[in-house]
Structure formats: structure tokens, C-alpha cells
VMD Tcl script that draws the C-alpha trace (Angstrom):
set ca {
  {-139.69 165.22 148.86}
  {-136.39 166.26 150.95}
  {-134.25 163.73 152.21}
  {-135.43 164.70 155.71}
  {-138.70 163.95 154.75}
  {-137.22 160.43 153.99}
  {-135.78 160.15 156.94}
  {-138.94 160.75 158.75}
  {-140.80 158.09 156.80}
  {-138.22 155.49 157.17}
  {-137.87 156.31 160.87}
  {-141.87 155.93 161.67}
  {-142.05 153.07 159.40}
  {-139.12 151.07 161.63}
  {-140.93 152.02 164.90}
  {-144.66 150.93 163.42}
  {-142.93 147.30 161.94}
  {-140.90 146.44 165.04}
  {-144.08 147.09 167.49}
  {-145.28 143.26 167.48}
  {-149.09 143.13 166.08}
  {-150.46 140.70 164.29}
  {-148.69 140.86 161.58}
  {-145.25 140.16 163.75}
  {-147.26 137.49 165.42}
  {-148.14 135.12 162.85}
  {-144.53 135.73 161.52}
  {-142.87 134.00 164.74}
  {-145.09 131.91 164.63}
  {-144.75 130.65 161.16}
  {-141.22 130.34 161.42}
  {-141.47 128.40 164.63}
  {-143.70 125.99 162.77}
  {-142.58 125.82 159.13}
  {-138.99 126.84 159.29}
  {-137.05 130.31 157.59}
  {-138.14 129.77 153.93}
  {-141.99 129.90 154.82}
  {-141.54 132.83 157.11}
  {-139.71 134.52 154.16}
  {-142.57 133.81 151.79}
  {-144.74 135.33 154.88}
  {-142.37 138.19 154.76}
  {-142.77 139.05 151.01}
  {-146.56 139.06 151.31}
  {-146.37 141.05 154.66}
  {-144.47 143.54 152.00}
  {-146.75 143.69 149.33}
  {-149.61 144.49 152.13}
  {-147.69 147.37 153.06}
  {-147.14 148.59 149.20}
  {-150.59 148.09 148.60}
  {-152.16 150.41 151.35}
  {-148.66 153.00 150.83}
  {-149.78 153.04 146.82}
  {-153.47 153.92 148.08}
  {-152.08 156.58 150.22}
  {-149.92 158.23 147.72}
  {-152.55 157.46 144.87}
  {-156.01 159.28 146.57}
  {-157.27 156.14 147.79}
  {-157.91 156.87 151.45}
  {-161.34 157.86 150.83}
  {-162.30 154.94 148.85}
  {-160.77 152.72 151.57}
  {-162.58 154.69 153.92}
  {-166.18 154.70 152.17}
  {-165.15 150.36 152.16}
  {-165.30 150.11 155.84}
  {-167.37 146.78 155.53}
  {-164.86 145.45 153.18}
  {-161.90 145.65 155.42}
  {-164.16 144.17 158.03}
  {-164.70 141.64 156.09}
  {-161.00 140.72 155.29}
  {-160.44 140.79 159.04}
  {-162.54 138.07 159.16}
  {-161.62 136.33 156.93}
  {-157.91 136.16 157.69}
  {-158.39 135.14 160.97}
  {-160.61 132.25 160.13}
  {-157.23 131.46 158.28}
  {-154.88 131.91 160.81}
  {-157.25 129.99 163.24}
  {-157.46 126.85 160.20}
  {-153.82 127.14 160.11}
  {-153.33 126.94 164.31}
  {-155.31 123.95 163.98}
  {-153.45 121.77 161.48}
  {-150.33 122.60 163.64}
  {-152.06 121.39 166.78}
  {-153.22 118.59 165.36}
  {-149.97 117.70 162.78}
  {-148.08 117.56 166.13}
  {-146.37 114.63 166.95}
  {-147.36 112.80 163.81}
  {-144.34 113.28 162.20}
  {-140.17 113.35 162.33}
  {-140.10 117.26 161.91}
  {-142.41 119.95 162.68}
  {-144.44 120.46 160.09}
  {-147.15 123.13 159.36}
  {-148.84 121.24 156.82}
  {-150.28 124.13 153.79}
  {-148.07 127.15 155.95}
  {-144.80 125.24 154.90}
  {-145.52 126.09 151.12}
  {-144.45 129.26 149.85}
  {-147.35 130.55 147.94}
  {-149.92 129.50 151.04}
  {-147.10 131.27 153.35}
  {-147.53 133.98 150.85}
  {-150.87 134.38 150.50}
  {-150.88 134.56 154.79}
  {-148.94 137.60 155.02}
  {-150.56 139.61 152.34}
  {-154.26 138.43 153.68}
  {-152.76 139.32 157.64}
  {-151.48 142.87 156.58}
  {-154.97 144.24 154.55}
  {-156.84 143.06 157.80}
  {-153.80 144.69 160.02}
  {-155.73 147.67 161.57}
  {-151.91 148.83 162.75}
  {-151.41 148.82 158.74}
  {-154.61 150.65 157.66}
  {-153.77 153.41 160.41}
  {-149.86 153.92 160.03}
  {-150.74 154.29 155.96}
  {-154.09 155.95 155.85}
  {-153.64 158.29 158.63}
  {-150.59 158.76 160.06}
  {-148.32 158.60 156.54}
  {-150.67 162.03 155.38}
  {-148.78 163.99 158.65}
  {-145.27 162.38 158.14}
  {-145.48 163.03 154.21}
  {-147.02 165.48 152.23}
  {-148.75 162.86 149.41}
  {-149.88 166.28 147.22}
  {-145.93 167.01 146.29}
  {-145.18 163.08 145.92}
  {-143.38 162.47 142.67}
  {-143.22 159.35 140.40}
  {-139.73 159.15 141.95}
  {-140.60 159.97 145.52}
  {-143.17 157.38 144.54}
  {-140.41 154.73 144.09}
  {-138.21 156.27 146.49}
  {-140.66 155.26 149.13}
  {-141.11 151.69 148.10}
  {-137.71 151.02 148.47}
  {-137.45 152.65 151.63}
  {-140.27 150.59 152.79}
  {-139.01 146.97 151.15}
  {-135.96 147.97 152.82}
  {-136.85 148.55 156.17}
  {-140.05 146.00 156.40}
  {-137.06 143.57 155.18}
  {-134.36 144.98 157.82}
  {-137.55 144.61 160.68}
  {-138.58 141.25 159.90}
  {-135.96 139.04 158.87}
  {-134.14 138.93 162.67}
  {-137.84 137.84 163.82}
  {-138.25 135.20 161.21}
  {-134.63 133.94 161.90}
  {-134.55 133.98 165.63}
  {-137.81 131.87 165.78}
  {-136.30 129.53 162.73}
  {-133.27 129.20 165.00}
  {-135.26 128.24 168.17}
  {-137.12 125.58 165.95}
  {-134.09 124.16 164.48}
  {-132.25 123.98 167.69}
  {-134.73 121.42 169.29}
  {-134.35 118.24 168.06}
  {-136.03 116.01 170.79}
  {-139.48 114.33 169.80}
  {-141.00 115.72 172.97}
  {-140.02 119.20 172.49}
  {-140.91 119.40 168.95}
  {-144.21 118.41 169.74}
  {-144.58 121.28 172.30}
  {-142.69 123.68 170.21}
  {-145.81 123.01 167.07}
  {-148.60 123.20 169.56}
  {-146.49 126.49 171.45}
  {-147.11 127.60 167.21}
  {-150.56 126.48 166.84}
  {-151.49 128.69 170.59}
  {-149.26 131.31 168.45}
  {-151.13 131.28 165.20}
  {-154.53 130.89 167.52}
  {-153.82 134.34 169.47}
  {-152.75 136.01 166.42}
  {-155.96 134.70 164.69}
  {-158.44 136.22 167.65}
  {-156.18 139.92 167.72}
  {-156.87 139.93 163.78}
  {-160.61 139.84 164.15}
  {-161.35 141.62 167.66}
  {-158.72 144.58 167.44}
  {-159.79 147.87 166.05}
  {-157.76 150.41 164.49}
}
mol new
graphics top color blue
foreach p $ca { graphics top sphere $p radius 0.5 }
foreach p [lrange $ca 0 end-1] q [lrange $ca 1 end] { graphics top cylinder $p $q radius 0.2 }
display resetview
């Protein structure tokens, strides 16, 4: 691959990430409920989403992924029934305690496990890698170092995308200190978390 071909990857990439989907959604929210360090942990498996579906791409996979419609369908599913659990425990952990709490999202590995489950049901995801990544790169002249080339690129820039979203919502949590508006700000999460839940399973690609 050229440089320019880089470029053009990185560029796309930046444009797909900062549109707000469901992905970006569950993010703020996360961070709004849980604080920077969860949203991080959402971040990293938001990543490793992405790196799964760009390996498929570069690898052959598209077809298989294709031919496992029902599969992805059922991933959809099942990560909003998680998002929806999660929006629940927020609504319901509200007010019970000194600081907003988001009960199982506030741990790393269940933050984790959100963002990688949220990105394989992403239909933006499946679409950017599976179709629009074969017209931006040509995946027949990708080496094992264009190969690595791109998943830096695309830690970098998912990284560089998500991190002001994850900090601006940490901020807006931090900053409110009252009972009252903590309480609104968990269950503003929870409606969040809910909404992101309902896009995961009834969007399409």
C-alpha cells in the first residue's frame, strides 16, 4: 500500500468513528455512569471489535461473515439485551448510594466485554469493514506490514476519536456533586444505555 492509500483509510476511518452510533452511544453513556476508567475499558473492547472485522476484511472473511447472516443477528440481540440489563441496574442503583455507580459496567473486564459485544453487533462496523474498506483499500496487495500498518492506524485513530467522548462525559459526571443531580445524571445514563440498547437490535446495516 502507498501512503496515500493510508491516508485514505485513516481519513474514512475518523469520519465512520466520530459519526455517533451505537457504539459512541453506550460509550457516553458508560462514562456518565461509571466514570473514565470503565469507559476506557469500553474503549479497548470497542478496538478489538474493529480489529476483529478489519482482520476478516484483509484475511477473506467477508464471505464467511456474509454466509453467517443469522449469527450477527444473533449477536445484535444479544448485546442489546445487555445494554438494556445494564440501563436497568443504573436506573434502579440510582440514588442508593454516595456516588453514581453502574454496578457490573464499573468493572473493567464487564466494561470490556460491552464494547467488544456492542461493536460485532454495530451494523455501522460490519458495513465500514466489509464493504466500504474493499473500495478505500485494495485487500489483494495487503502485506503482512500493510497488515500491521493498518492496525495501528486504526488503534490510533479509534483511540484519538473516542477518548474526548469518554472524557467529556467523565467530566460532566464528576462535576456534579449534588445528591439530586447525581441521581438524575444515572437515570439520564440508564435512558442512555436504554436507547443505545433498542438502536443495537432494530437498526440495519
Amino acid at each position: 500500500m502507498t501512503g496515500t492509500g493510508f491516508i485514505a483509510y485513516a481519513l474514512a476511518l475518523s469520519v465512520a468513528a466520530a459519526v455517533p452510533g451505537p457504539g459512541v452511544v453506550a460509550l457516553v453513556a458508560r462514562a456518565l455512569s461509571s466514570g473514565f476508567r470503565a469507559a476506557m475499558a469500553f474503549s479497548v473492547g470497542l478496538i478489538l471489535g474493529d480489529l476483529i472485522f478489519l482482520s476478516a476484511a484483509v484475511f477473506g472473511l467477508a464471505l464467511i461473515a456474509e454466509t453467517l447472516g443469522e449469527v450477527f443477528l444473533v449477536v445484535r440481540f444479544c448485546a442489546g439485551l445487555y445494554l438494556a440489563y445494564l440501563a436497568v441496574r443504573l436506573w434502579r442503583s440510582a440514588g442508593k448510594t454516595d456516588r453514581i455507580e453502574g454496578g457490573p459496567a464499573a468493572r473493567p473486564l464487564a466494561s470490556f466485554i460491552a464494547g467488544i459485544t456492542v461493536t460485532l453487533a454495530n451494523p455501522k462496523t460490519i458495513v465500514f469493514y466489509l464493504a466500504v474498506l474493499p473500495t478505500i483499500v485494495d485487500l489483494r496487495i495487503v502485506t503482512g506490514g500493510d497488515y500491521a500498518t493498518l492496525v495501528g492506524l486504526t488503534t490510533l485513530v479509534l483511540v484519538a476519536v473516542m477518548t474526548p467522548y469518554a472524557a467529556l462525559a467523565a467530566r460532566a459526571r464528576d462535576s456534579l456533586r449534588k445528591p439530586v443531580l447525581r441521581v438524575r445524571l444515572n437515570r439520564s445514563a440508564a435512558a442512555i444505555m436504554a436507547g443505545a440498547a433498542i438502536w443495537t437490535v432494530a437498526r440495519r446495516p
